[in-house]
N, C-alpha and C positions, 0 to 999 in steps of 0.2 A: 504494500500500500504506500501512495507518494505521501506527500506531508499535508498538499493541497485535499485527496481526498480527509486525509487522517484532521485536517483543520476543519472540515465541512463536515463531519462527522462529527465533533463535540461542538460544534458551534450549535446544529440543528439538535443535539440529544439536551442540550444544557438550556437550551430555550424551552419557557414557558408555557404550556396552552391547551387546558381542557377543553371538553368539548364544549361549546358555547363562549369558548375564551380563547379562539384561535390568532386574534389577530397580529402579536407580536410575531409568530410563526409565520403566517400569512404575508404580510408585510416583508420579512425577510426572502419568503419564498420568491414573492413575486418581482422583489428587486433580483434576484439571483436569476430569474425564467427567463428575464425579459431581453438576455443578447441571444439567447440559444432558439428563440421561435419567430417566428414570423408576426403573431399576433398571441392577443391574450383575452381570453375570455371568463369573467367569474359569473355566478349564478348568486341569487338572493340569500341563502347561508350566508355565501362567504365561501363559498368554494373556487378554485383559480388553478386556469389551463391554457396550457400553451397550445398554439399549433404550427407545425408545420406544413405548408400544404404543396398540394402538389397540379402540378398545370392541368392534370385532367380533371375536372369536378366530378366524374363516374370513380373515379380511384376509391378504393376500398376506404371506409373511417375507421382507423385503429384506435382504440383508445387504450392509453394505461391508469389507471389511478390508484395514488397513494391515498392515505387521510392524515390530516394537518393535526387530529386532535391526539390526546392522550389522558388516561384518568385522573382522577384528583378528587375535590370534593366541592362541597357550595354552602354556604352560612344559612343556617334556619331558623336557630334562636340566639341570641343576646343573651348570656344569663346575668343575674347580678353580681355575680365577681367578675364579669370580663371576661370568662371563660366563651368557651365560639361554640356550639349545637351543631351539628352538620350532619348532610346526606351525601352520599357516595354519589360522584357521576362515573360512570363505568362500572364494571366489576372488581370487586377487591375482596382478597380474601382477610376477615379480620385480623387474624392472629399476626399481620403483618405490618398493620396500620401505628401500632404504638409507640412512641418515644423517636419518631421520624422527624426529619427538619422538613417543614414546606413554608412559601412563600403564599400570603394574604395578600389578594390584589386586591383596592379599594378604589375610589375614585380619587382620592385625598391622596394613595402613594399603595406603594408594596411594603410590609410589612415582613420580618421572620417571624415565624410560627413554628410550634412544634403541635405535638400530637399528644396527648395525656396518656400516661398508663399507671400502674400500682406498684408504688414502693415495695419488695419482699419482705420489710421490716414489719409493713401492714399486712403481709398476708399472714402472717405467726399466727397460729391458731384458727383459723380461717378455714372451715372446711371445703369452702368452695374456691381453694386457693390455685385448683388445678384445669377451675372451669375456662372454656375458650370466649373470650371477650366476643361482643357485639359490636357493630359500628356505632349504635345509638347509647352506649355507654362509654365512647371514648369521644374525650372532649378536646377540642383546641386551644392552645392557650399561647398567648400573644405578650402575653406578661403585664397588660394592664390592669390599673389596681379596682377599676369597676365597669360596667356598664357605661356610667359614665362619661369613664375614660377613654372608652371604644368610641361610644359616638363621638366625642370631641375628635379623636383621631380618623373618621369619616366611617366608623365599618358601618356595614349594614347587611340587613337576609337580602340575600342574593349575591354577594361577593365572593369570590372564588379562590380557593386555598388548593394551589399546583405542588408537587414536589420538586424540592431543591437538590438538586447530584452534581457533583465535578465526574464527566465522563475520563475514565482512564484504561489504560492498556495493561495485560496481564505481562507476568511477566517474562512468560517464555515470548511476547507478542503476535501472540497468535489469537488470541481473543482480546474479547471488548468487555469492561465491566459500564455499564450507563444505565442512565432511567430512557423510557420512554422509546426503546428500537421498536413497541408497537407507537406511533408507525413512524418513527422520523426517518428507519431503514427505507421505506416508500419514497418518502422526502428525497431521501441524499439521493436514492439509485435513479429515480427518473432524473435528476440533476446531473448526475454522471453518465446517464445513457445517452440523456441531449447530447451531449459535449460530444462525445465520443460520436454521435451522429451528424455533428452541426457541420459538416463540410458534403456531406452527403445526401443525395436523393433517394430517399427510399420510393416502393412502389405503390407508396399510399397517401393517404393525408393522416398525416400521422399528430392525436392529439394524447398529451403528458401533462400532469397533472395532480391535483389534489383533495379531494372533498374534504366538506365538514362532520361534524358527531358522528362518525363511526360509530365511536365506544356505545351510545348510547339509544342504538337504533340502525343504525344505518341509514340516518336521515338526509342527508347530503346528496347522496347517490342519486336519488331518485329525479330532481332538481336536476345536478351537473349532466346526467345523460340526456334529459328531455332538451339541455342546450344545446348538449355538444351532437345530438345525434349518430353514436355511432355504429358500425356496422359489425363490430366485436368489440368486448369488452376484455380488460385484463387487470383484476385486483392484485394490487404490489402491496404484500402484508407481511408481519411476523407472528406466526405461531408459538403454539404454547412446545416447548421439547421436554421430551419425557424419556432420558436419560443418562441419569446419575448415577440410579442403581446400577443399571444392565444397558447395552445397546441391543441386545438380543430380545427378539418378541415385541421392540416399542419401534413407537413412531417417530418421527423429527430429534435426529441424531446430529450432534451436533460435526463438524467438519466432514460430511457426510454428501455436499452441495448443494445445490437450490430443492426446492419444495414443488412436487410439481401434486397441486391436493384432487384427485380424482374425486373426493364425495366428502360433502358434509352435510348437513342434515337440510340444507336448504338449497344445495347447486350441486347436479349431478353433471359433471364433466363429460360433454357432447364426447361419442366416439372418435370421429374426425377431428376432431379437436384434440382429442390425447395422444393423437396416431403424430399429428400433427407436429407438437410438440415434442415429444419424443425423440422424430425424426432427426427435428434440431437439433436438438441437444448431444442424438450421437455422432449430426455430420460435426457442428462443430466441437465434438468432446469436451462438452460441457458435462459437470457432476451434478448428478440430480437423485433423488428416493421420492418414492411414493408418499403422499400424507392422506390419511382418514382421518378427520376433524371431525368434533362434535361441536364446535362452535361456526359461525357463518360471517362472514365480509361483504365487503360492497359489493360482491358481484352478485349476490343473492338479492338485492334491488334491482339494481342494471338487469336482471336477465328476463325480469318481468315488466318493463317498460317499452313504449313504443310498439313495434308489431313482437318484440320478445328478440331478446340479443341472446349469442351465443358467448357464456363467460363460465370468468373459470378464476381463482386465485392462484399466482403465484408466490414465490416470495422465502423466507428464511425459517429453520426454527430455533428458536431463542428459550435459555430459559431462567424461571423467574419471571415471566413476565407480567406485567399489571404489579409492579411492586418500583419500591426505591431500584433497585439494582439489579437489571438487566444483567446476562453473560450470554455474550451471543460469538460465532465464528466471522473472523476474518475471512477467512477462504469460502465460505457460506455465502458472504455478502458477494467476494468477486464472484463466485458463479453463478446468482442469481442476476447480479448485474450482468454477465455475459448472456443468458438466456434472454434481457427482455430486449438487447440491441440488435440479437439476432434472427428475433421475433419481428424484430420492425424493418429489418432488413430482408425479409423473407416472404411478408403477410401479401401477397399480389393478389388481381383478381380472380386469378384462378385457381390459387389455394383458398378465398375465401368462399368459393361458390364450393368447391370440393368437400370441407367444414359444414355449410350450412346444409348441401343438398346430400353428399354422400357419394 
C-alpha cells in the first residue's frame, strides 16, 4: 500500500458521521470525486455520485455504491446530572458500548464524550454483577455538572454522539486496526478505482459513489438509484468475519481476498451475474471466497427499484465490526479494489444483456 492510499484511509476511517450525520464525510467525499468524474450528482438524503460517461447514451449504466454513514448513537433525554439518555443508530452489540470515547456533535460545537459503565468496586456483592448491560442503561457522560450545564453548552435530543478512533496499522503491516471500514472501505475503494480508471474509457457510463443511512434501513439506496438510473447495480461493503477461532467451516476469512456474497436473506445473486464475476476475477487473478450473509446492503433496495436491477454486494470481511475497532486485511482491500476496476473495465453491452437475459 502507497502512503497516498494509507493517508486516504485514516483520513476517511477517522472522520465522523452517523447515519443522518453524514455531512463532514460527505463534504470531504465530494471535494475528493470531483477531479476523477465528469459530473456529480446527489439525491435528497444527501447521497453523492460521480459519473463518468461515455459518448454512447445506449452504453450500459454501471453503478457502484459505497454508504457514507456509520453507527453511533442520538440524544433522547437530558437527565438532571448532565448525564446524555441515548438510542442506538445502527446495530451494536451492548456489551461493547461501555467506557468508549465518542465525540457529541451539537450545534454550539463537538464535544468528548465517553460512555458510562460500572465500577467493579460497585459490583462487590452484587449478584447481578455478571449480567450483560443494555443500551438503555448505559448512559453518556460529557462531564457537565447538570442539565443545566448541557443546555448552556447547546446539547439537545437529537444530537449525535459518533465514535472517536486514531486509525493505525498492525504491526506485522498487514492489517488495519480502525472504526468504521463498514463502510469508509466503500468510500476509499471507489476513490481509488476512479483514479486508477480516470485516464480510461471504459464500455459504459460508469457511475461511483455513495449513499446515505445504510446502517439504519437502507434508506439512501432507494433515492440514489431512482436518480442515477442504473442498469446494474454493485454494493461496495464490509462484512461481519467470522474467524478467530477456526478458518475452517466459516465464512469471511480474513487475507483470504475480496467477498464475492452469493445470498443473503434479501438478494439472491443472478446466475449470470456470479458466472460473470467469477470469470473476472480468475482472468484477472484476482483473490476472492464465497460469502452467505445473514445481514443485507444496499443492493437489497436497488434491486427492487425501477423495472428491478440486477445486484449483488461486493466488498471485504472485517472483523469487529459495528464496534470502536475494526481489524480488517490489507490484501483484502487491494483485491476487492482490483475486482471492482475490472468490473468496470469489462461490464459492455453485451455482457450486460448476457446477465440480464441468460
Amino acid at each position: 500500500m502507497n502512503n497516498k492510499t494509507w493517508q486516504r484511509i485514516k483520513k476517511y476511517t477517522e472522520l465522523q458521521g452517523t447515519s443522518g450525520q453524514e455531512f463532514m464525510v460527505r463534504q470531504q467525499f465530494k471535494q475528493d470525486l470531483a477531479p476523477l468524474v465528469d459530473d456529480i450528482k446527489s439525491e435528497g438524503l444527501g447521497g453523492i455520485f460521480g459519473v463518468k460517461h461515455h459518448d454512447n447514451p445506449k452504453a450500459p449504466r454501471v453503478m457502484f455504491a459505497a454508504h457514507l454513514d456509520e453507527v453511533g448513537f442520538i440524544v433522547t433525554q437530558i437527565l438532571p446530572s448532565g448525564a446524555l439518555q441515548v438510542t442506538p443508530i445502527g446495530g451494536w452489540n451492548p456489551t461493547v458500548v461501555s467506557s468508549q470515547r465518542f465525540t457529541l456533535f451539537t450545534r454550539s460545537g463537538a464535544y468528548p464524550i465517553v460512555s458510562s459503565s460500572v465500577s467493579p468496586h460497585l459490583l462487590r456483592g452484587n449478584a447481578n454483577q455478571s449480567g450483560v448491560p443494555t443500551i438503555d442503561n448505559i448512559l453518556f457522560d460529557a462531564g457537565f455538572m447538570d442539565n443545566k450545564e448541557a443546555d448552556a453548552f447547546g446539547v439537545r435530543v437529537g444530537d449525535f454522539i459518533v465514535p472517536k478512533v486514531e486509525t493505525v496499522m498492525t504491526a506485522n503491516q498487514k492489517r488495519v486496526m480502525s472504526k468504521a471500514w463498514d463502510n469508509r472501505f466503500g468510500v476509499v475503494t471507489v476513490l481509488e478505482a476512479l483514479e486508477t480508471l480516470k485516464n480510461e474509457v471504459t464500455p459504459n457510463t460508469l457511475i461511483m459513489g455513495a449513499d446515505v443511512q445504510e446502517e439504519v434501513g437502507l434508506r439512501g439506496a432507494h433515492g440514489a438509484v431512482n436518480l442515477m438510473k442504473p442498469d446494474i447495480f454493485f454494493a461496495i461493503d464490509s462484512s461481519a468475519a467470522d474467524d478467530t477461532r477456526s478458518a475452517q467451516g466459516t465464512q469471511g476469512v480474513l487475507d483470504q481476498g475480496t467477498l464475492i456474497r452469493v445470498f443473503d436473506p434479501s438478494v439472491i445473486m443472478p446466475v449470470r451475474l456470479k458466472e460473470f464475476l467469477l470469470d473476472i476475477a480468475s482472468d484477472y487473478h484476482i483473490p476472492y471466497q464465497y460469502f452467505v450473509s445473514k445481514g443485507g446492503t444496499d443492493a437489497a433496495a436497488a434491486q427492487s427499484e425501477l423495472t428491478g436491477i440486477p445486484s449483488v454486494a461486493l466488498g471485504v470481511a472485517s472483523r469487529y465490526i459495528h464496534t470502536h475497532q475494526t481489524v480488517w486485511s490489507i490484501k483484502d482491500f487491494e483485491a476487492a479494489k482490483a475486482l471492482v476496476v475490472a468490473i468496470a473495465q469489462q461490464l459492455d453491452a453485451s455482457t450486460l444483456k448476457t446477465i440480464m437475459e441468460g
